[in-house]
C-alpha positions in Angstrom: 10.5 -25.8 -1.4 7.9 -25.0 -4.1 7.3 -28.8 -4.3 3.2 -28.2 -4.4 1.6 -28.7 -7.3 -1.6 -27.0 -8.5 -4.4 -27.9 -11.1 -5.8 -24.4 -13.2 -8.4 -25.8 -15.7 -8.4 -22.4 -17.8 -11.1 -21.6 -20.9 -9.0 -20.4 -24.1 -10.3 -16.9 -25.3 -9.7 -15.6 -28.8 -9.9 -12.3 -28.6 -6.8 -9.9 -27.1 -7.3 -6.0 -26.1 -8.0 -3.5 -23.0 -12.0 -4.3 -23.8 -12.0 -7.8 -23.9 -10.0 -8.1 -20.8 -12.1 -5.5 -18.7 -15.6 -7.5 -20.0 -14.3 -10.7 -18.7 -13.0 -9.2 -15.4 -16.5 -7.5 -15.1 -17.5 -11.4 -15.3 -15.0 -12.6 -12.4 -12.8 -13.7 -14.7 -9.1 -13.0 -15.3 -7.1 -12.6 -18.7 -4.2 -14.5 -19.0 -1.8 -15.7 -21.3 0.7 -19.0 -21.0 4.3 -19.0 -23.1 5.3 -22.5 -24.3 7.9 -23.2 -25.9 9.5 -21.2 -29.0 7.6 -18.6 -27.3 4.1 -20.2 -28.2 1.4 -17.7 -26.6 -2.0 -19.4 -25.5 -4.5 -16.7 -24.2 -6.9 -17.9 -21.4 -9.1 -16.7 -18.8 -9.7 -18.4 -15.6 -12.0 -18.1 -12.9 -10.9 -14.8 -10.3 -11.4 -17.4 -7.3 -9.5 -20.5 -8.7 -6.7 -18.0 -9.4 -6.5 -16.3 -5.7 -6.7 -19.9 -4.3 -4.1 -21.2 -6.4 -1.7 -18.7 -5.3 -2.6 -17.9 -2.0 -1.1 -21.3 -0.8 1.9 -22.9 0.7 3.8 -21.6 -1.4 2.2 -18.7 -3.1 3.9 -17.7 -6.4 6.4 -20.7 -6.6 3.5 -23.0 -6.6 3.4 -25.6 -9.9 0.3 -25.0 -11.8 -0.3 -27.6 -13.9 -2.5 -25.6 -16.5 -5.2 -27.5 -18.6 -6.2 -25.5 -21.8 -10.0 -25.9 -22.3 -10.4 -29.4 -24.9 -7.5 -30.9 -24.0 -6.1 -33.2 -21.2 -2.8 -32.9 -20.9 -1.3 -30.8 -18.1 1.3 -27.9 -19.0 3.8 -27.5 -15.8 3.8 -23.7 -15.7 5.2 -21.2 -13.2 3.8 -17.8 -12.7 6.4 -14.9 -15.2 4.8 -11.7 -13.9 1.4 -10.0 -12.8 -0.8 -7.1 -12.9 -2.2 -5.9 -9.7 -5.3 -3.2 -9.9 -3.4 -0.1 -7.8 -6.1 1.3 -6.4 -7.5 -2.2 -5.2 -6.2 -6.0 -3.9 -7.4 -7.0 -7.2 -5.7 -9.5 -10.2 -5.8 -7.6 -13.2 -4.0 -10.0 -15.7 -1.0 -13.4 -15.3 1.6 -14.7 -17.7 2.3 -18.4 -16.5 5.5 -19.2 -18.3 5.8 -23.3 -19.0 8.7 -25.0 -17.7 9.8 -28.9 -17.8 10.7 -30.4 -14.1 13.7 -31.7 -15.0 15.3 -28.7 -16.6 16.7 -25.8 -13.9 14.4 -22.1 -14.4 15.9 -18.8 -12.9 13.1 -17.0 -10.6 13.4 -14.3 -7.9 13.2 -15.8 -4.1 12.2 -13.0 -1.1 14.7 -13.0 2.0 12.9 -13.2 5.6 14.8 -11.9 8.4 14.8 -14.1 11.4 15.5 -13.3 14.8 16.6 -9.8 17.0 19.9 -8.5 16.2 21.6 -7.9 19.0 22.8 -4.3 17.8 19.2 -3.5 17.9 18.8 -4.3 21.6 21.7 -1.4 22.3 19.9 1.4 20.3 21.1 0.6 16.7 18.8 1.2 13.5 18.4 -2.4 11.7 18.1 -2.0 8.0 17.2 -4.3 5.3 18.5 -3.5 1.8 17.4 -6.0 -0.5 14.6 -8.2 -0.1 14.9 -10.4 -2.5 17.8 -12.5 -4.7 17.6 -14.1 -8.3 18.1 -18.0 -8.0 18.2 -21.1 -10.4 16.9 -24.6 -9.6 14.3 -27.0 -10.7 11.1 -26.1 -10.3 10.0 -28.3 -7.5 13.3 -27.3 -6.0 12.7 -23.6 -5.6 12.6 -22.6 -2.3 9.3 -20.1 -1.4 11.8 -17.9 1.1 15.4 -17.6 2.3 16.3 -17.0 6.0 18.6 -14.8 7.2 19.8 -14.8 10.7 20.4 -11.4 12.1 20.7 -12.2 15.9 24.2 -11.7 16.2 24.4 -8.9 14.2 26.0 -5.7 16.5 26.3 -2.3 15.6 28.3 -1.2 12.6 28.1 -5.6 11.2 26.8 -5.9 7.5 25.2 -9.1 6.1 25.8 -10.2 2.4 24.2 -12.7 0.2 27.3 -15.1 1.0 25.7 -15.2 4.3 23.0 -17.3 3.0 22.0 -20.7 3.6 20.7 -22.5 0.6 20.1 -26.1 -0.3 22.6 -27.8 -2.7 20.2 -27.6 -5.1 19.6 -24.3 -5.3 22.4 -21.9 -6.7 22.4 -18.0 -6.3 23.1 -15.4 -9.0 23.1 -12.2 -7.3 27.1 -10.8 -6.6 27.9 -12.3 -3.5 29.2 -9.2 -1.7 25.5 -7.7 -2.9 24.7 -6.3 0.8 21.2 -7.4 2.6 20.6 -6.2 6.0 22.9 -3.6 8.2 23.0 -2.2 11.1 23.8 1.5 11.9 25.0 3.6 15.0 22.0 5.2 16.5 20.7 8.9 15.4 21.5 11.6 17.9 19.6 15.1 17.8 22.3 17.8 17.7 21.8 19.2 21.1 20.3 22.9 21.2 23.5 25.8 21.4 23.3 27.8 24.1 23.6 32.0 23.2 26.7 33.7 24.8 26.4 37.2 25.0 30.0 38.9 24.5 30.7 41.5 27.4 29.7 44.7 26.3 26.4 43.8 24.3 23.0 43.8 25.5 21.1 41.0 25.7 17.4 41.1 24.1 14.6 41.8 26.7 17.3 42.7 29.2 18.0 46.6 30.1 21.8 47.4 30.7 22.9 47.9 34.1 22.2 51.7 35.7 20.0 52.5 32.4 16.9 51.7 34.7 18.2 53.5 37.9 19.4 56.7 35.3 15.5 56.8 34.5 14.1 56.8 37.9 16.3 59.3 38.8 15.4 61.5 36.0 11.7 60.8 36.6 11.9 61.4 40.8 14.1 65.1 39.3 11.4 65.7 36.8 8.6 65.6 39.7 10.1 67.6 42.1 11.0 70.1 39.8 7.4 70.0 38.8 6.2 70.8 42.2 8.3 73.7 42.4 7.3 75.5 39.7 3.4 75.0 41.3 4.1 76.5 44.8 6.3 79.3 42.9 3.0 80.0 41.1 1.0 80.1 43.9 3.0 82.3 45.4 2.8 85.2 43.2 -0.6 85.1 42.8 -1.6 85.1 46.3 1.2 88.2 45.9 
């Protein structure tokens, strides 16, 4: 359960844009923004390190940061809403926290951990996961940081659907149940190679057709001795 709570002392900064951000990342620090309530918006930057820290821990994004804006003292309870990641490197680029109040339920996205072999698997069969991830609603220090799903007794040709999962009472799930997560499938066969028939009557390539080759000799052995009779005949008349 995301039942950890974090502490992000964050510096308010006044001034919004593609520069502003990329001179206070050059400075190890990330842009950020958190939504109140009636969709209040409080720009901040906070320290690159204190960020990666914060979510890095137990329980990652479903951690409960409580947020303290620069001047003040009182702690917002804040969840992350979304994130930029740099594409090129493992690098925050910009976080919306989104407040929340612990006693009210919030809707989030939870990722699905497969657990276990499936049996299918250990005959040949291709496991697949589908979706990795279902929408949820609880309270915020009820959110759970995974769901398991058991796959060992999964054969070939079995399915698993989000009614398969095992959640806490607290916890209710959004997603269609029949919403499929994990299968798995016969194993691939490679279409064995055809072998080449020749019909009676054709020739197969590289191969000569019976009594052609004998035909030839004979013609060449004629050819010779004919050859040699012409010579003596023309010896003959000119020792004549």
């Amino acid at each position: 359960m995301a039942g950890e709570r974090v502490k992000l002392q964050v510096q308010a900064r006044e001034s919004r844009g593609s520069a502003s951000s990329r001179r206070l990342r050059e400075e190890g620090l990330i842009p950020g923004v958190l939504y109140g309530s009636g969709d209040k918006a409080h720009p901040f930057s906070i320290e690159e390190r204190q960020l990666r820290k914060a979510l890095t821990g137990d329980h990652g994004l479903h951690a409960i940061l409580d947020v303290v804006l620069e001047g003040q003292q009182k702690a917002h309870h804040a969840v992350v809403k979304d994130y930029q990641l740099d594409p090129t490197r493992a690098r925050l680029l910009h976080i919306d926290l989104h407040e929340v109040r612990l006693d009210q339920a919030i809707q989030t996205n939870v990722v699905i951990e497969l657990v276990g072999e499936a049996a299918g698997q250990k005959e040949g069969g291709v496991l697949s996961q589908i979706n990795r991830e279902v929408r949820v609603e609880a309270l915020p220090m009820e959110v759970p940081d995974h769901l398991e799903l058991d796959i060992s007794a999964m054969v070939i040709g079995d399915s698993l659907r989000i009614t398969d999962l095992r959640v806490s009472g607290g916890v209710t799930l959004l997603d269609d149940p029949e919403t499929v997560l994990a299968t798995v499938s016969p194993p691939t066969k490679e279409p064995e190679p055809e072998e080449v028939e020749a019909e009676e009557g054709e020739e197969i390539e590289g191969e000569a057709v019976e009594g052609e080759g004998e035909a030839a000799e004979g013609e060449g052995e004629a050819g010779a001795e004919g050859g040699e009779s012409e010579a003596e005949a023309s010896g003959e008349n000119a020792e004549g």
